[in-house]
C-alpha positions in Angstrom: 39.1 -6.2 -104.2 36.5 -7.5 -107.0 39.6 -8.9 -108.7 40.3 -11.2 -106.3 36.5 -12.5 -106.3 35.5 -15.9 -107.5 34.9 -15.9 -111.6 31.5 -17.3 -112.9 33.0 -20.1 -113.7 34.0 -21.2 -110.1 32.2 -23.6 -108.1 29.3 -22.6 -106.3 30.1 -20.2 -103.5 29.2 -21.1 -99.7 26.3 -19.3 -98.0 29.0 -16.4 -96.5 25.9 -14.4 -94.6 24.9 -17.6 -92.7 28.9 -18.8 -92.2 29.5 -15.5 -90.6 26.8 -15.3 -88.3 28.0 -18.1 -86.9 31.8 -17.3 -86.3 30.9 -13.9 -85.4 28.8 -15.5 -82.2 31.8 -16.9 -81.7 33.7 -14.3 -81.3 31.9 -11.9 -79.9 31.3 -14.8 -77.0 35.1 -15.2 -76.8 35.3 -11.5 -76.2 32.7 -11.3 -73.0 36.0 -12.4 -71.6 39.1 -11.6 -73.7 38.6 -7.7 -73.9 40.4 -5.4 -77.1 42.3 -8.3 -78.3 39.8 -8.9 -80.9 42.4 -9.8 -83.8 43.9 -11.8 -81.2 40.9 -13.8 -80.7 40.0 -14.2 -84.7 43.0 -15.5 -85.5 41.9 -18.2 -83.0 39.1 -19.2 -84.3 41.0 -18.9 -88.4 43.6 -21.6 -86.7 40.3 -23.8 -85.8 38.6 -23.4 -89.0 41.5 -24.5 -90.8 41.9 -27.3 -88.3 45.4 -26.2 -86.7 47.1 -25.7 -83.7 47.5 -22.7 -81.4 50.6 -21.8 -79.5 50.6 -18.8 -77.1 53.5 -17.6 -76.0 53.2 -14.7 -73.6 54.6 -13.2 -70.3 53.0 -14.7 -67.6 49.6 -13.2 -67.1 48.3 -12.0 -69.8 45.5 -14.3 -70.1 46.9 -17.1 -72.1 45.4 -20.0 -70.4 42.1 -17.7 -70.2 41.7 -17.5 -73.7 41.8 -21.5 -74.2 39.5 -21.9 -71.7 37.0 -18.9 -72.8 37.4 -20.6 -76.7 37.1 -24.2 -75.2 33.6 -23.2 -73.4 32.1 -21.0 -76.5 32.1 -24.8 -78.1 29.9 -27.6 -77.3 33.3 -30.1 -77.4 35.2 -32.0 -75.0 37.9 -30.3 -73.1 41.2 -31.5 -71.0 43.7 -29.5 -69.5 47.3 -30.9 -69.1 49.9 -28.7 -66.9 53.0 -29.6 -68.0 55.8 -29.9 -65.7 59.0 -31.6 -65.7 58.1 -35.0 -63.8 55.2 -35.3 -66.6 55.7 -38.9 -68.9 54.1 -39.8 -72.7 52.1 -42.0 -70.5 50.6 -39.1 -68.9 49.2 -37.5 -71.8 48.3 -40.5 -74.2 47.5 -43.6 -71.7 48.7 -46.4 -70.4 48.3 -50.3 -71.3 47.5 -52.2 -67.7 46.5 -56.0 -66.9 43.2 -56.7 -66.0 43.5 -59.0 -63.2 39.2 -59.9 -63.7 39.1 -60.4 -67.4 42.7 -61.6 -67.2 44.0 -59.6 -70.5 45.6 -56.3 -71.0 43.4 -53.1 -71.4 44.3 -49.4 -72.6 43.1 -47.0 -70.3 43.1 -43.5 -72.3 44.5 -40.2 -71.5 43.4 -36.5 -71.7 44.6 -36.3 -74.9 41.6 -38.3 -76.7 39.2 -34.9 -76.3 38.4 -32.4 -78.7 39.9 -29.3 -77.3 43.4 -30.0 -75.3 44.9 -27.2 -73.3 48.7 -28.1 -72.9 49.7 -25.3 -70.5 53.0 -24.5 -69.9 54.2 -26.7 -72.9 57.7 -26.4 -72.1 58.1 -27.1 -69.2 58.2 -31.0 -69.8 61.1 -33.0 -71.0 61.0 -33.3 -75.1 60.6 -36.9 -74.7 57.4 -35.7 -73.2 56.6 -32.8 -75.9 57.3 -35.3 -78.4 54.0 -37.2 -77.2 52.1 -34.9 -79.1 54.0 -34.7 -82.5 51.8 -37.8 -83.9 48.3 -36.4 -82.7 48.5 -32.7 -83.9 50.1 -34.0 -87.2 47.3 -37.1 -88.1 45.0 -37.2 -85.5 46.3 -40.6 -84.3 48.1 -42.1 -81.2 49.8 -45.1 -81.7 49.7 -47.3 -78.5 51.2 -51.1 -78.6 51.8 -51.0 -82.3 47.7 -49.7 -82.7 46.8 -46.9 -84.4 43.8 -45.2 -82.5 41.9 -42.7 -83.6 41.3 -39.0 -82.0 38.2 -37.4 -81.6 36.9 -35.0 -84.5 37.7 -31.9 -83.9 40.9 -32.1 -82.2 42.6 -28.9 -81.6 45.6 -28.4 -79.2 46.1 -24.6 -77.9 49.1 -24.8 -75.6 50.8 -22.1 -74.0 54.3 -21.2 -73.1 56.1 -18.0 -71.2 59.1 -17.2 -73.5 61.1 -15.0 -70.7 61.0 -17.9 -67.9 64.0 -19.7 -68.9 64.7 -21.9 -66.0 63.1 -25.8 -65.4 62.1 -25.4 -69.8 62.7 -27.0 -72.6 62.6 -25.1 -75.9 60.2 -27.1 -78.2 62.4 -28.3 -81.2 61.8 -27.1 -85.1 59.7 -30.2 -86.0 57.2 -29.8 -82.7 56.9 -26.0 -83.8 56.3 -27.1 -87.4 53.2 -28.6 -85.4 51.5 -25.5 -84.7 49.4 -23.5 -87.2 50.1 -20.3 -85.9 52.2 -18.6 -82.8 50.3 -15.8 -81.2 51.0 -13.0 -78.8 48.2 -11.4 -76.4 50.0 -8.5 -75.2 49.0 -6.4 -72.5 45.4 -5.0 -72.3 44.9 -1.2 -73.0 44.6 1.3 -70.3 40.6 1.2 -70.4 39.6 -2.1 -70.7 42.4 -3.0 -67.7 40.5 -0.6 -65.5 37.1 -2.2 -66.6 39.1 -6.0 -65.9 40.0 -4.4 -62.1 36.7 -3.6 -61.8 34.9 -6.5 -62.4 37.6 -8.5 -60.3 39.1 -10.3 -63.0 37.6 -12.3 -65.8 36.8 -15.5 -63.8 33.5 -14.8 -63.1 32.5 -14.1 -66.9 34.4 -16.9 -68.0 32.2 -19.4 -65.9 29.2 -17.8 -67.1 30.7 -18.5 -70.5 28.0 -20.6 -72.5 28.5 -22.9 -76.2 27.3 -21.2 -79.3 28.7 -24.0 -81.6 27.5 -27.4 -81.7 30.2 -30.1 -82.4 28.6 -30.9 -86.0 28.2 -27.3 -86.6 32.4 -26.7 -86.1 32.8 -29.6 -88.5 30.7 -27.9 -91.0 32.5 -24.9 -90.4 35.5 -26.3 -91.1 34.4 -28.6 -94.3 33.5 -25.0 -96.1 36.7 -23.5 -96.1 38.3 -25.3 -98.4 35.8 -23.5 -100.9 37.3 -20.0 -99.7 38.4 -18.7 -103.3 42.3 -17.7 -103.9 43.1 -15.9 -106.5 46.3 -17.0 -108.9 47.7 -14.1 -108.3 47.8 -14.2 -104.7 49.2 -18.1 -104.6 52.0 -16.5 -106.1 52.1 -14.0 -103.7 51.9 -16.2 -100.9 54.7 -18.4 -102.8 56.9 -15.9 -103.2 57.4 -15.1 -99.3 57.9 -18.8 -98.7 60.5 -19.2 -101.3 62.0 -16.3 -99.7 62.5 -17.2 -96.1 64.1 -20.4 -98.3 66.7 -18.3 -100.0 67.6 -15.6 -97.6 70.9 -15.3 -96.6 69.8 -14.6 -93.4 67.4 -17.8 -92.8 69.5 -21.6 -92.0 66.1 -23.0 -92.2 63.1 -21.9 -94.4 59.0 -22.4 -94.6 58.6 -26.3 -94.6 56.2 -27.4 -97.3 53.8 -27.9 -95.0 54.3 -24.4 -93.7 53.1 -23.1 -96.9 50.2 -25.4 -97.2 49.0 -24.4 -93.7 49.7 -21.0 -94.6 47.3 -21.5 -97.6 44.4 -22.7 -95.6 45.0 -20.0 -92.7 44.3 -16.9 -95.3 41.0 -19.0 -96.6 39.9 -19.8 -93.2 40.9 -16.1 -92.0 38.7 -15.0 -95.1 36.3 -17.0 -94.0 36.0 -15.8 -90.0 35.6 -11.9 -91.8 32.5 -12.8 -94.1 34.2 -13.4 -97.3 34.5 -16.4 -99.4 37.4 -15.2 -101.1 40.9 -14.1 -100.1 42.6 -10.8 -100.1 46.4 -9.6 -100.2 45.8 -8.4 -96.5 44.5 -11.1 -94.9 48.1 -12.6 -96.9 50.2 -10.2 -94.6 48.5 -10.3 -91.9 49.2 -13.9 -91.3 52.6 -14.3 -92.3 53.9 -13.3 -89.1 51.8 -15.4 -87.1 51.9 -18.4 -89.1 55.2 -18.0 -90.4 57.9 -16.7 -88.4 58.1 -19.8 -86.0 58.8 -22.1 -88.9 62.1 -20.8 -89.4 65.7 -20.8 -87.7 67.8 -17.5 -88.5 71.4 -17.4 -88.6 71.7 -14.9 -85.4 69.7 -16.7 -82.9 67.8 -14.5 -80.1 69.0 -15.1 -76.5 66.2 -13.8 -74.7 62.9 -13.5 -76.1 61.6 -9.7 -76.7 57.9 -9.2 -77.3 59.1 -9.2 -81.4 61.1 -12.0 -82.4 63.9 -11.8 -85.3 62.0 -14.0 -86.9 58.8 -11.7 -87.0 60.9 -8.9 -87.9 62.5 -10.8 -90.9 59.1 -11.7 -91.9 57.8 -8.1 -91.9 60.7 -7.0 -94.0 60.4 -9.1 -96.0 57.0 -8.2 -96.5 58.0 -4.6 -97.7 60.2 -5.9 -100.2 58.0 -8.6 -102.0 55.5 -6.6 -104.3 52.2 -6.9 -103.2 49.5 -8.4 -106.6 47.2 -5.2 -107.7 
C-alpha cells in the first residue's frame, strides 16, 4: 500500500482525519435505516463526492426508494421526488412557460427538478421523450427552457430507481441516458438477522422520519472540492486504462467504456478513497468499482432477456478483472 501513497513532492495532502469524520457521520446516519448494506450505502455517498448520479435497480422492495430518502434527509439540501409513470411530460419535470395575465408577459414557473437532491422513482416507467428531460441536467447542470440556459442548484444529484424484472408499462433507458449515471447499484435482500430486527421494529419508516442532517450544504461542496486531490498512482491509471480499453476491444462487447465512462471512473476510485479515510487510491478500491460504475456503460453482443440479479455485463466485467494483471 505505501507505494501507492503520495511522493514528497506532491501537493499538499487534504486533512483525511477531519474529511472522514465527516463522511463517516454520514454513513453511519444512512445506516440507522439501511441495515448490513454498508458497501451499499458508501458507494452512495463515493457517487456524491464525485458529483454523479445514482441508479438503483432492484426488485421491488428492497428499499430502493428508502435509501434516497434516508441519504436525501442525512443532508441539509433540497429534496423532490418525481414518480414516473407513463402519462408523465418534460413539462412535468423541468417547468412550464405560462402568460401572466396581471403583468401581461410570459413567466417560467419551475419544476421539481431545480433542487439539490431529485429522487426519480420508477425511472422507466415514463416515455423516453420524458427520460430524455433529464439528459441535459445530470450531464451540465443546466435546463434549457425557451432558448435560456438556467442554472441548477449546487449540489445536484439525481438517485433514480428502476425494477429490472417488471417489464410491462417500461421503457428501457437508452445507452446515452445510462452513460448519465455514475454508478448502477444493487441492494439485495437483507440478511436473515437484520430482517428479523426490520420485522421487529415494523419497518424502517419510523427511523427514517426521525432521520436528522449531519452535512451542511457548504460542507458537501467542500467535500466534494477535496477529492480531486485524492492521489492516483501512475501505475494504477494504467490499470484503470487498461480495463477500459478492454471492454473497447473485446470481442464480446458492440459498445465499450465511453470516454467519459473512464473519466468518471477516475473520480469514483478517488472519491471512494476518499469516503474510507485515505487520500490516496488503491488497486481494490479499482475493482471494486468497475462493476458498479462500469458494466452499464456497455452493450454486449448476447443481449440478456430478463434481468438476473448479475447482469452479462457485470459478469464480463469481473472476468475481465481476473485476466488484467493487477500493479504490485
Amino acid at each position: 500500500m505505501q507505494r501507492y501513497k503520495r511522493d514528497n513532492m506532491a501537493r499538499e495532502p487534504i486533512a483525511v482525519n477531519r474529511t472522514f469524520e465527516k463522511i463517516a457521520a454520514l454513513q453511519a446516519n444512512v445506516e440507522r435505516v439501511i441495515r448490513g448494506k454498508a458497501d451499499v450505502v458508501q458507494f452512495c455517498i463515493a457517487a456524491m463526492l464525485a458529483k454523479g448520479h445514482i441508479l438503483l435497480e432492484d426488485v421491488p422492495g428492497v428499499g430502493k426508494t428508502t435509501l434516497a430518502h434516508a441519504l436525501a434527509r442525512s443532508l441539509s439540501l433540497s429534496f423532490q421526488r418525481i414518480q414516473f409513470t407513463s402519462d408523465l411530460l418534460p413539462a412535468d419535470i423541468v417547468g412550464v412557460t405560462i402568460f401572466n395575465q396581471e403583468r401581461q408577459e410570459f413567466e417560467f414557473i419551475s419544476g421539481p427538478i431545480f433542487t439539490n437532491v431529485l429522487l426519480a422513482d420508477e425511472i422507466n416507467r415514463a416515455t423516453p421523450k420524458t427520460q430524455s428531460a433529464l439528459l441535459e441536467a445530470m450531464n451540465e447542470g443546466m435546463i434549457t427552457i425557451e432558448k435560456e440556459r438556467l442554472p441548477l442548484p449546487d449540489p445536484f444529484l439525481v438517485i433514480a430507481t428502476q425494477n429490472p424484472v417488471e417489464h410491462v408499462g417500461t421503457y428501457p433507458l437508452p445507452e446515452s441516458q445510462l452513460d448519465r449515471f455514475l454508478m448502477r447499484l444493487t441492494i439485495g435482500y437483507p440478511n436473515s438477522l437484520d430482517e428479523k430486527k426490520l420485522l421487529r421494529a415494523g419497518g424502517a419508516q419510523d427511523a427514517l422520519e426521525q432521520l436528522e442532517p449531519v452535512l451542511e450544504e457548504q460542507e458537501v461542496r467542500e467535500l466534494q472540492a477535496q477529492v480531486a486531490a485524492i492521489h492516483v498512482n501512475e501505475s494504477l491509471v494504467d490499470y484503470l486504462m487498461a480495463i477500459v480499453q478492454t471492454t473497447r476491444n473485446h470481442p464480446e462487447v458492440v459498445v465499450g467504456v465511453s470516454t467519459r465512462g473512464a473519466l468518471t471512473f477516475f473520480k469514483a476510485c478517488q472519491a471512494l478513497a476518499m469516503a474510507r479515510g485515505r487520500d490516496f487510491v488503491i488497486p481494490e478500491d479499482v475493482k471494486q468499482l468497475a462493476a458498479p460504475v462500469l458494466a452499464h456503460r456497455i452493450v454486449m453482443k448476447e443481449r440478456r432477456l430478463l434481468r438476473g440479479e448479475v447482469t452479462p455485463e457485470e459478469r464480463f466485467i469481473r472476468r475481465i478483472l481476473g485476466e488484467i494483471p493487477v500493479p504490485r
